[in-house]
Structure formats: C-alpha cells, structure tokens
MARKETOR-894297 format. One record per residue (C-alpha): x, z, y. Coordinates in steps of 0.2 Angstrom, whole numbers, plus 5000, padded with zeros to 4 digits. Layout:
! residues N
XZY;...
//
This chain:
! residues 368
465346705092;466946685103;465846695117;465146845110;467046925105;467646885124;466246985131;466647135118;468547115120;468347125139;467147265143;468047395129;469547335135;469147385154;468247535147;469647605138;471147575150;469847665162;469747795151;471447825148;471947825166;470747965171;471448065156;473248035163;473048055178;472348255175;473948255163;475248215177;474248315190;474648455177;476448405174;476548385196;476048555199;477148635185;478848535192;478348595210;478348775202;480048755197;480648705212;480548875216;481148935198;482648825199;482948835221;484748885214;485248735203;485148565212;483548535208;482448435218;480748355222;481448185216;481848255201;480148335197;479448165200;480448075189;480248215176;478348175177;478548005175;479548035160;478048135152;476848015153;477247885139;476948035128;475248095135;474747915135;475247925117;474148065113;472747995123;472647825115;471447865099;470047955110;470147855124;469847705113;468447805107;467747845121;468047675131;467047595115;465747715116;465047685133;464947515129;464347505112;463147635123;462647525137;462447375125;461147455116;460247545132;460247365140;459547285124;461047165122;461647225106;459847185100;459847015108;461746985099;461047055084;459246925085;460546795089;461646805072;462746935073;463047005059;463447215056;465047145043;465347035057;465347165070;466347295062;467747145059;467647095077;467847285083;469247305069;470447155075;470447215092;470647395086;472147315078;473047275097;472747475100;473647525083;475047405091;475047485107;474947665101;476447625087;477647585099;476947695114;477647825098;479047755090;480147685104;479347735123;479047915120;480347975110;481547875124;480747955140;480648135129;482448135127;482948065145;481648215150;482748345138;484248265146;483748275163;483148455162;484848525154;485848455170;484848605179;484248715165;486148735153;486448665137;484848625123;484848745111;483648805097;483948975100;485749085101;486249025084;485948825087;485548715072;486248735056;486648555044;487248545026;487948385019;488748365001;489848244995;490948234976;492248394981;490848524988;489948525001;490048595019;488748705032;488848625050;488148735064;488248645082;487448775096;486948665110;486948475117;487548475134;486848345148;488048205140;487248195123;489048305119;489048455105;489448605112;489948765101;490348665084;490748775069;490948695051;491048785034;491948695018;491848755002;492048684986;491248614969;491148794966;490248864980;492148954986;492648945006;494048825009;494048785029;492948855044;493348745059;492848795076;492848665091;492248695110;491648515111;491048365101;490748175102;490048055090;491047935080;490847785069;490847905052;491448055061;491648185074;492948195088;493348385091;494148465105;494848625107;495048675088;495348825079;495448805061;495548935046;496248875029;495848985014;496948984998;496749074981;498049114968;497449164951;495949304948;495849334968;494749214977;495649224995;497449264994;498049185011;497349145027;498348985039;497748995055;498248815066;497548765085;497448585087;496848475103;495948355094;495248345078;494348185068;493248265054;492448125043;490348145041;488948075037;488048155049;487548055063;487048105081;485048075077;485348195064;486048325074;484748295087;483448295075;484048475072;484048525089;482548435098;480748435092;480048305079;478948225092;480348175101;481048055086;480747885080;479947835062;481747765054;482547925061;481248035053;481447945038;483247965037;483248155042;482348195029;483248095016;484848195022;483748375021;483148325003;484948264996;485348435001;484248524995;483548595012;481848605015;480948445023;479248475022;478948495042;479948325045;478848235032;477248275040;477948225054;478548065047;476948035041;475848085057;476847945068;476047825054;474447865052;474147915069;474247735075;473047685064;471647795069;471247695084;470447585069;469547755065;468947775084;468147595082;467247615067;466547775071;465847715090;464947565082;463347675074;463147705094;462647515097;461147545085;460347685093;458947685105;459147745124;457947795138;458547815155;459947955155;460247955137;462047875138;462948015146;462348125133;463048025118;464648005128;465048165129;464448185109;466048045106;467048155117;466648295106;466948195091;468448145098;469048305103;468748355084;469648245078;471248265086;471048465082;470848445066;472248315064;473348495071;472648595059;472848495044;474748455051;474948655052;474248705037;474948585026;476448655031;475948835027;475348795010;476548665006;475448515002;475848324999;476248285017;475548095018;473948175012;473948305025;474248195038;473048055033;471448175027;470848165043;470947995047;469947975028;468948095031;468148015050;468247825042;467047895029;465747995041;465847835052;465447725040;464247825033;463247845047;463647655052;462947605035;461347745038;460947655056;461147465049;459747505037;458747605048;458547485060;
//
C-alpha cells in the first residue's frame, strides 16, 4: 500500500501545483495589467514599473490562498479521473484497496494542503497585504476608511473613552488622532487632538496636541473649559496597533490571533463584532475544506469513462468547485445581514459539501 500512496501522493500533488499555477498565473496577469494602468493614473507621484511588479508579487500569496481548495479539487479530479478511464483504480481496487482505506489515504495528504493553505492565510498573505497597503500609500496618501477614519472604544474602572484615528501613513504612523474621555456617568471630561501617533508599549506617543479639559461645578454639567498645547503627549491604552489597523484595513488582511483579540476588544465594549467573527471563523474553516475538495473528487475514481469523457467531468468539479467557493460568500454575507452564529455560518458550507460528497461517495462504492 505505500507503493500504491506514492503513486497517488505524486500524481495529485503534480496535478494540483499544475493547477494552481495556471490559476495564478491568469490572477497576476490581471494584477500586471491593472498596475500598468496606474502607471498612467499615478504618472505624477513617483510611481514606477518596479513598483507595479512588486505590488503584484505582493498579491499573489493572497490569490494563492484563495485558489488552494479548488485547485486541490480540481488537481484530485483529473487524476481520480484518469485512474478510472485507464482502469487503474479498478486494478488498485482488485488488488486490496479498500474504499475506507482510500478515503484515509486522500485525507492524510489533504491534511499537508490544510497546512499549506493555514499558513498561506494566517502569516504569508496578511504580511504581503499589508506590505501591498503600505506600499501603495507612499504614492496613493494616507489609508483611510473614509473622511471620518475609524472610530475605537475602550473601557476601563473610571469610564470609558471613543478614539477616532483618520488615517495610517506609509510608516505604520497614525495620522489625525482625536480622543474623547468621559466618565463612569457617561459626562465628557478631555477631548485630545494630536497630528501624529506612534505605538508604545501600553501607550500612544502624540505629537502636536491640543487638549480640552472639561469641569463641572454643582447642577451645570460644563462649567469651564482649560485649553493647553503640548509637543508631546504619552496617553496610557490598551489599544494596540493591530487593533487600530484592524479598524482601518480589511479583515482579510489579519491574522487568526489578531481577529481573535479584536473582537474580544469590540465585545468588552459593547461594539458590534459580528463581521470580525465570521471572519475569524472563515480563516479556520477555510483551511479545512481542502479535506472537503478530497472527499468530494474520490466518487470520480468510481465512475466509468469512454474516450473524451474526462474533460467533461473536469469541468463538472470546476463547477462544483466554483460553487463552493460562491456559496462560502453568500453564507459569510448573509450571516452578517441576519445576524447568525457566525462559526455556523462560516462552516455550513464546508458541512454541507462533506455530506453530498460522501453521500454520493458512499452511492458509487455500492454501485460498483
């Protein structure tokens, strides 16, 4: 049987780096001829051909990311495919091998692509996103969400405060910082307003500030207002920079840990997480439907070919593929809408193919 897992192992694993290296390369010829469109968009601002090259190279990891579950399934596929059409899944099957036994063999190696694809989407793509963001705002301005910029909250024992940061610039700094304390009783104490930020160990080193101090005497809320300009300004946070870019840059573009802790700061605050936890839960399941792609390409080894047939069923796993990955959207989409639990909106569809798989894995073992 080792002989028999070395000849699987080897021909999926050519078929599917095969696979996703056509789909990639379509993806970066896309990616190529957008950045040689802003070379004319941006003729003004330094950027260069160099530049668009290394932006592309920057996007793959994430395409290849994407790509991973249905170019496993349709690598497995055309070999599960040919194997039957040649008659040497039936001769592998006359020889011992077991449907169990097959399954567990497609498993295990499924098992390196769920490797693969976790950290193709946990550390490689969400490092060359950012260093693609980056990039981008030395030519493009600052990042911003939009003319107001992200808006944070954070509570601790004597209130609780409302941070709004408009923009990163290209050096990971805060640009446009504007913080709001009040107090235990909901009353504005401070609104701080800085030009520039940096990150600190437990806090945030402001420049250029102009701070607003609030006092109340007796039945009137605001009774005096201290105005004071300061260079520098060290304001103690919780907030961390991941937190802040959370905010400001797409969920796509962060780690599993960061997500995690993001949306621990949005709940202990009360602020509504539910986009960030299907997000969370996406990045871990998404990994694991490679295991789906496997299971649901393995029916094909029990079929039946004539002459021609393969690149009809092919393309059916592309359309199954393809269907999967929509669906994986929609669910992600409309669980946000209708606010439902979101590790069973993002692992439904992953459920739902594992059971038509083997289903019709199961139908074909006992028809043939």
């Amino acid at each position: 049987m080792k002989t028999v897992q070395r000849l699987l192992y080897k021909e999926i694993i050519q078929a599917v780096v095969f696979v996703a290296c056509g789909f990639l390369a379509l993806f970066v010829f896309f990616d190529l001829v957008e950045e040689l469109q802003n070379l004319t968009r941006m003729a003004g601002t330094g950027f260069r051909l160099q530049h668009g090259l290394i932006q592309v190279a920057l996007k793959a990891p994430g395409h290849l990311y994407e790509l991973m579950p249905i170019s496993v399934l349709i690598g497995t596929i055309f070999v599960m495919a040919r194997l039957a059409q040649s008659s040497e899944f039936t001769i592998l099957r006359t020889g011992g091998l077991e449907p169990v036994r097959a399954l567990t063999m497609l498993l295990q190696l499924g098992l390196g692509f769920v490797l693969l694809t976790f950290l193709l989407g946990d550390y490689i793509a969400p490092w060359s996103e950012r260093q693609s963001t980056l990039l981008k705002s030395q030519f493009r301005g600052a990042i911003t969400t939009g003319q107001t910029g992200a808006w944070l909250k954070e509570r601790n024992a004597n209130g609780h405060s409302a941070v709004n940061v408009k923009a990163f610039n290209d050096k990971a700094h805060m640009l446009g910082v504007r913080i709001h304390q009040f107090n235990a009783q909901g009353q504005l104490l401070t609104i701080t307003q800085a030009a520039k930020g940096e990150f600190g160990e437990g806090i945030w080193k402001l420049s250029e500030v102009a701070q607003e101090t609030l006092t109340g005497n007796g039945q009137q809320p605001v009774t005096q207002i201290a105005t004071r300009q300061l260079p520098t300004l060290d304001w103690p946070t919780g907030i961390s920079a991941d937190m802040v870019a959370a905010a400001l840059l797409s969920p796509e573009q962060m780690k599993i840990w960061d997500l995690f802790l993001y949306t621990r700061h949005l709940s202990s605050n009360n602020q509504n997480a539910q986009q960030y936890e299907i997000q969370l839960w996406r990045k871990v399941f998404y990994p694991l439907s490679c295991l789906v792609m496997m299971t649901l390409a393995l029916p094909f080894a029990y079929l039946h070919f004539r002459s021609g047939q393969i690149a009809g069923h092919v393309f059916g796993g592309v359309m199954a593929g393809i269907s999967f990955y929509l669906l994986n959207n929609v669910f992600g989409h409309i669980g946000n809408l209708q606010n439902w639990v979101p590790w069973i909106t993002s692992a439904a569809p992953s459920l739902l193919y594992t059971l038509i798989s083997l289903t019709a894995f199961a139908w074909m073992v006992n028809k043939q």
